[in-house]
C-alpha positions in Angstrom: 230.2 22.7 188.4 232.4 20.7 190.7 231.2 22.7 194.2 231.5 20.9 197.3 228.4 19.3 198.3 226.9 22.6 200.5 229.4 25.1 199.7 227.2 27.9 201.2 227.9 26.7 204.3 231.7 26.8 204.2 234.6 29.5 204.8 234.8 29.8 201.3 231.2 30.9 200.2 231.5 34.4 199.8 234.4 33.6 197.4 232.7 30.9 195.7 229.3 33.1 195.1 231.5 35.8 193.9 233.3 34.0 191.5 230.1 32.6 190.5 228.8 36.3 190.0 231.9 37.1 187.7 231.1 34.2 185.6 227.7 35.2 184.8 228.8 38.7 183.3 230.3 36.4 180.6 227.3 34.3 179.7 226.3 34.1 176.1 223.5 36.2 174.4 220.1 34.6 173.9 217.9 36.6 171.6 214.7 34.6 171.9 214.5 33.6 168.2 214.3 29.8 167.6 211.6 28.8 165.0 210.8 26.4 167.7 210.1 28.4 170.5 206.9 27.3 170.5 207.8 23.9 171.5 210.2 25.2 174.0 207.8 24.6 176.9 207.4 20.9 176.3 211.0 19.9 176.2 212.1 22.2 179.9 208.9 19.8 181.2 210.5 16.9 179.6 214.0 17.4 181.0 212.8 18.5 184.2 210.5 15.1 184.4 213.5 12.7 183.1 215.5 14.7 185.7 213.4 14.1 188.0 213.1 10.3 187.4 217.0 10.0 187.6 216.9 12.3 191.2 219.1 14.7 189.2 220.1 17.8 191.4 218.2 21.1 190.6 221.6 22.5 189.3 222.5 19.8 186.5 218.2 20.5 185.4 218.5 24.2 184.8 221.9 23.8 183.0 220.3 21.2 181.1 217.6 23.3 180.2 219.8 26.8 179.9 221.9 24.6 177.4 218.8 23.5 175.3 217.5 27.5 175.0 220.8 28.2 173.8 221.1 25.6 171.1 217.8 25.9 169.9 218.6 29.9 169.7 221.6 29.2 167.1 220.1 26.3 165.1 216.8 25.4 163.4 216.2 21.7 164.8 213.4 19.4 163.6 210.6 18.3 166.3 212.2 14.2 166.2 215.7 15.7 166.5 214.6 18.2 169.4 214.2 14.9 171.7 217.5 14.0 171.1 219.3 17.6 171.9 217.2 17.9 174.7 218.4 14.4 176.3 222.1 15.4 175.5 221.8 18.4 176.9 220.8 16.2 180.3 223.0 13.9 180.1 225.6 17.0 179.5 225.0 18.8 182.2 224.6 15.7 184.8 227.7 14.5 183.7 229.0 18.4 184.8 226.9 18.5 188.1 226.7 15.3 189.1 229.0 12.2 190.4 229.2 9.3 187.3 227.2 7.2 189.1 224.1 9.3 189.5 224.4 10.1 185.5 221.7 8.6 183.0 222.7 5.5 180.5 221.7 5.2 177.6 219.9 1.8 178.1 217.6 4.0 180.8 217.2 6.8 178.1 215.6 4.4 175.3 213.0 3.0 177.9 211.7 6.3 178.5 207.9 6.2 177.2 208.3 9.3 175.1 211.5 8.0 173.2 209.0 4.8 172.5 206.2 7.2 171.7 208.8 9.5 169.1 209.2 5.6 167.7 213.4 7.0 168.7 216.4 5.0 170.1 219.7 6.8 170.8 222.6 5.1 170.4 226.1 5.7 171.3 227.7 7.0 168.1 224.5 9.4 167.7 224.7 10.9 171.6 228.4 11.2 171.4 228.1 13.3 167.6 225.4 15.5 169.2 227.5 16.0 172.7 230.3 17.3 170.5 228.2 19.3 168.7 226.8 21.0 171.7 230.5 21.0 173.2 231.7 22.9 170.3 228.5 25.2 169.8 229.6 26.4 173.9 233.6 26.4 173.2 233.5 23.4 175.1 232.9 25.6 178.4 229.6 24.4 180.5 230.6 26.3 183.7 227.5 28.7 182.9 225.9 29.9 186.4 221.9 29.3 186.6 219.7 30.9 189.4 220.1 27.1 191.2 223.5 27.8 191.6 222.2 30.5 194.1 219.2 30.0 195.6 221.0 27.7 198.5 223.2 30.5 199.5 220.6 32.8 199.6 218.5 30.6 201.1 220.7 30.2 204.2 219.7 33.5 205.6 216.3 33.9 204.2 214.9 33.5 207.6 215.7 34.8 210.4 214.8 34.3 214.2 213.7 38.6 214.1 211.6 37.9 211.0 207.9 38.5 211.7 204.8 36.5 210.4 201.6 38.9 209.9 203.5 40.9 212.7 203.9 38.3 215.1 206.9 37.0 216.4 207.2 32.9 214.7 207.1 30.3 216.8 208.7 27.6 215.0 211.8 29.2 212.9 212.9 25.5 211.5 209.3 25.0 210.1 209.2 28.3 208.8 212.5 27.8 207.0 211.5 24.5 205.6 208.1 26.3 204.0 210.7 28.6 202.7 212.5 26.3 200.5 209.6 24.4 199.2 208.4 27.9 198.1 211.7 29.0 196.9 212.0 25.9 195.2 208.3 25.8 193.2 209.5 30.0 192.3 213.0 28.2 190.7 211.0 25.8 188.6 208.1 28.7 187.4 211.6 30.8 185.7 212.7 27.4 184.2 209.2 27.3 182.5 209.1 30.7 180.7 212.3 31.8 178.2 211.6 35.5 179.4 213.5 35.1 182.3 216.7 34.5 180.5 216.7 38.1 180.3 217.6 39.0 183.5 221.0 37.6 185.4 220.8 34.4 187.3 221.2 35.4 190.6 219.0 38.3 190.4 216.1 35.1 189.4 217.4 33.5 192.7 216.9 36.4 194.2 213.6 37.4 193.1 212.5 33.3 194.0 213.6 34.0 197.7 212.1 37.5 197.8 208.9 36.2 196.3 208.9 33.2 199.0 209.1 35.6 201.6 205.5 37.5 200.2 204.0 34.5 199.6 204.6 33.7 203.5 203.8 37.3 204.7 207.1 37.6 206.4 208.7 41.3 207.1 210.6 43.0 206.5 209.5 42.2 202.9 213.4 42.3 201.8 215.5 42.9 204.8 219.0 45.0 205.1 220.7 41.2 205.1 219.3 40.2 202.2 219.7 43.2 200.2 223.9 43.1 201.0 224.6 39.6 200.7 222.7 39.4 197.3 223.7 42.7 196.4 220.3 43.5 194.8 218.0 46.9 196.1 214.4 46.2 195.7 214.1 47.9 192.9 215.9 45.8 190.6 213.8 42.6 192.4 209.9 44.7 191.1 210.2 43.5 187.6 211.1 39.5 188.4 209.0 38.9 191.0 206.0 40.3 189.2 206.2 37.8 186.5 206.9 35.0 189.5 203.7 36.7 191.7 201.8 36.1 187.9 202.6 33.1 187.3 201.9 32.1 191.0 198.5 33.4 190.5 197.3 31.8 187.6 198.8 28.2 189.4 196.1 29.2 192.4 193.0 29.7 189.8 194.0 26.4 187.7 193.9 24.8 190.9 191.0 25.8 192.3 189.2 25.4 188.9 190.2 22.0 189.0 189.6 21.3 192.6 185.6 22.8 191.8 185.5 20.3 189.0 186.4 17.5 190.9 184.3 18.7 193.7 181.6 18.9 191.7 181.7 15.3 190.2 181.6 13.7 193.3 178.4 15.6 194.1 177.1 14.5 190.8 178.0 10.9 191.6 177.8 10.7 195.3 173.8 12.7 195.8 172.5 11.9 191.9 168.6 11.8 192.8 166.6 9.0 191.7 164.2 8.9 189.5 161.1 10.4 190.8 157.8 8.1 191.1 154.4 9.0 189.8 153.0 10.1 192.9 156.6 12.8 193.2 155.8 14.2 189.7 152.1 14.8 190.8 153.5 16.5 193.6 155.9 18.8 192.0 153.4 20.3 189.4 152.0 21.9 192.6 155.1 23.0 193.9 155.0 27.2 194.5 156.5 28.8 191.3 159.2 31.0 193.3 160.5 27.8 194.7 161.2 26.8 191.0 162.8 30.2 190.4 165.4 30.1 192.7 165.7 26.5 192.9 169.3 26.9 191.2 170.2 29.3 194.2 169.2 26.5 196.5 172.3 24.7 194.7 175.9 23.4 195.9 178.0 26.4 195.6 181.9 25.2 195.8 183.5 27.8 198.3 186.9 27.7 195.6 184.4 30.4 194.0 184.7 32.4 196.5 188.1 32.4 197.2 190.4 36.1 196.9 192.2 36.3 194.0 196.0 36.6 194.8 196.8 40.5 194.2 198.8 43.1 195.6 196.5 44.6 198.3 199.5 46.8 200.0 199.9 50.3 199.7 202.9 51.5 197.3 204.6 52.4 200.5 207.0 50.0 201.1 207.7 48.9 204.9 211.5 47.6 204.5 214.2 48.3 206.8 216.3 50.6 204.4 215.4 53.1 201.9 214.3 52.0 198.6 217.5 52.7 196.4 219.6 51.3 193.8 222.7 49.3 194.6 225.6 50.9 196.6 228.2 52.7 194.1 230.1 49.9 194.4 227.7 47.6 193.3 225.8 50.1 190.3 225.0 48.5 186.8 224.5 50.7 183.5 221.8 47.6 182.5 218.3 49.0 182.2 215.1 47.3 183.7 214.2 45.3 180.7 216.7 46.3 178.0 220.2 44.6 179.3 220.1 41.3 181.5 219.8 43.1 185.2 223.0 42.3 187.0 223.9 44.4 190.3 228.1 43.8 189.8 229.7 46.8 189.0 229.9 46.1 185.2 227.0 45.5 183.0 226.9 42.5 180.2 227.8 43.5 176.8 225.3 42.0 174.7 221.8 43.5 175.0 219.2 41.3 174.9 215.9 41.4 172.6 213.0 41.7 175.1 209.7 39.5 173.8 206.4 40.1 175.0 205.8 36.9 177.5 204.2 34.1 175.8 201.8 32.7 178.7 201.0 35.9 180.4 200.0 39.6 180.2 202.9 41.4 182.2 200.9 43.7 184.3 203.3 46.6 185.5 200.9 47.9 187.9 200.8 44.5 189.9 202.6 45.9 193.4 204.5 43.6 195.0 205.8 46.7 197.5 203.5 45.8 199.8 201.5 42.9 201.6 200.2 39.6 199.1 196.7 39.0 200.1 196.9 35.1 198.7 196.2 32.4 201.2 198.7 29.9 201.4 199.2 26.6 204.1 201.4 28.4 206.1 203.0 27.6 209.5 200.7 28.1 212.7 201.1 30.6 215.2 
C-alpha cells in the first residue's frame, strides 16, 4: 500500500487505520482447502527467507504470503510450479509495498539456491503470464490489509511510562519498548507460519501479537483501557489468538532448549571424553563398592535446560485489567462468533463464514489461560 513511511505517527493515523479497518471487512474468503496445504509451510519460509535476503519490509512479506494462501485456495498447482507463484507473489507484493528500487530482478531470483536446486529459471514472459494471472485471480486489487499493516500503530502505545514490570515501576521505558517490538515482531512471523490464523481479522492478529508481547514481558495491566479503545478489541475476543501465539511460543522454548541440551551435551562428550583406562585402573575398579556403580549415572552431568518451567498459564482466571472484561462498546459489536466467522470488532461482521480446520502443528488447548500472569522466563530488561 502506498502509506507514508511511519503513518502511525502522523495527524492522519486514526483515519488511515480506519480506513484500513473498512478494507478488511471486504477481504476474500479462504476456506483452507488447497491439495497442497501440506506444502504450505515451506513456501511462507521461503518467501519470508528471499524477503529477507532483499530487506523487504514486513508488509510486502505477509501480502506476499496472504496472496500465495489465496491462490493456492482456488487452484490445484504442481510442487515445480508452486516455486514460481510463490516468487510472483513476492515480487507482486514488493512491487505494491515497496519503492522500485528495493524490488527483486529477475537476474537475483534465478541465483537463488532453491531455483538452482528445483533445476528452475524464470523468465520474463513466464513471471509476467503468472503476475497477470494472479492480477486477474484478485480483480487486479492487492490493497488487502495484513496484521503488518497494524502492529506499528499499535505498537506506538504498547508501552507506557505507568506500565509495571512484575509490579515494579520500569526503569528504562525505551529498552522496554525496544524488547516490545522484537517480541511483537517474532508473534507477527508465528501467524504467518500457520494458515489457521487466516481465520480471524488482521488487526485482531496484530492485536493479539502486541497483547501477547506484553505477557511474555510480564507487564500490567495485561491489556490496558488504551489499548482496548484504540484497537477497539475487549479481551475477550484477544483469548482465542493469543492462545495459539502463547502455543506456539511454547513449543519454540522446548525446541530450543532441546537443542541447546544437545549441543551442551556434545561438547561434554568431546571436551571431558576419559581416556582409556590402564591395567592397573581396571584392577582397581573391579574393587570399586557396588553402590557406587549403581548410582554412578546420578553422579552424571545433568543439563539444567531439564530443569527449566514449562511456559504455562500459572494465573488465576481472575483477570487484573483496568476495565471490566466485556465485549466491544455497542458501537463497536460484531455478530462474528469466536471461531465460526473471521473475529472483527467493526460494527459489521464479514459475510463469508469461514471453514474452521483443526491446527495442523498443534493441539489447541482451550484451557491454556492467558487471563492471568505467564510463568515463562524470558531475557527481559533489568530492574
Amino acid at each position: 500500500m502506498e502509506l507514508e513511511a511511519q503513518w502511525w505517527t502522523g495527524q492522519l493515523a486514526a483515519d488511515i487505520h480506519q480506513a484500513l479497518r473498512y478494507k478488511e471487512l471486504k477481504l476474500p474468503s479462504y476456506k483452507g482447502q488447497s491439495p497442497q496445504l501440506h506444502l504450505r509451510r515451506y513456501f511462507a519460509d521461503l518467501i519470508a527467507i528471499v524477503s529477507n535476503r532483499f530487506r523487504l519490509c514486513p508488509a510486502a512479506r505477509h501480502l506476499a504470503v496472504y496472496l500465495l494462501d489465496l491462490f493456492m485456495d482456488r487452484y490445484d498447482i504442481s510442487t515445480q510450479q508452486l516455486h514460481v507463484v510463490a516468487l510472483s507473489c513476492l515480487l507482486l507484493a514488493s512491487k505494491f509495498e515497496e519503492k522500485e528500487d528495493s524490488v527483486p530482478k529477475l537476474e537475483q531470483l534465478n541465483s537463488l539456491g532453491c531455483m538452482t536446486n528445483m533445476n528452475l529459471v524464470l523468465t520474463k514472459q513466464n513471471l509476467l503470464h503468472m503476475e497477470l494471472l494472479l492480477l486477474e485471480t484478485f480483480q487486479w486489487n492487492l490493497c488487502l490489509p495484513t496484521a503488518a499493516h497494524f502492529i506499528d500503530y499499535y505498537l506506538s502505545i504498547a508501552v507506557h511510562e505507568t506500565d509495571l514490570h512484575d509490579g515494579w515501576p520500569m526503569v528504562c521505558l525505551e529498552k522496554t519498548k525496544l524488547y516490545m517490538a522484537k517480541y511483537a515482531d517474532y508473534f507477527l512471523e508465528v501467524s504467518l507460519q500457520d494458515h489457521e490464523f487466516l481465520n480471524y481479522a488482521p488487526s485482531l492478529v496484530a492485536t493479539a501479537c502486541v497483547a501477547s508481547s506484553r505477557i511474555i514481558l510480564r507487564l500490567s495491566p495485561t491489556w490496558p483501557t488504551r489499548l482496548h479503545h484504540l484497537t477497539a478489541y475487549s479481551w475477550d475476543f484477544l483469548v482465542p489468538c493469543i492462545e495459539r501465539l502463547l502455543i506456539a511460543h511454547d513449543n519454540d522454548v522446548k525446541e530450543a532448549n532441546k537443542q541447546k541440551g544437545q549441543q551442551t551435551q556434545s561438547a561434554q562428550h568431546a571436551v571431558f571424553q576419559p581416556p582409556a583406562p590402564s591395567a592397573q585402573q581396571a584392577n582397581a575398579q573391579q574393587h570399586v563398592p557396588q553402590y557406587l556403580q549403581a548410582h554412578q549415572s546420578s553422579l552424571q552431568y545433568h543439563h539444567p535446560a531439564s530443569q527449566q518451567q514449562s511456559c504455562q498459564q500459572i494465573l488465576s482466571s481472575t483477570h487484573t485489567a483496568s476495565y471490566p472484561l466485556q465485549t466491544c462498546p455497542a458501537a463497536l459489536q460484531t455478530s462474528a462468533q469466536a471461531r465460526g466467522h473471521v473475529q472483527t470488532g467493526a460494527a459489521m461482521s464479514l459475510a463469508v463464514p469461514l471453514e474452521v480446520k483443526p491446527c495442523i502443528s498443534v493441539s489447541y488447548n482451550r484451557t491454556y489461560q492467558v487471563n492471568g500472569r505467564y510463568s515463562c522466563i524470558t531475557p527481559c530488561f533489568e530492574r
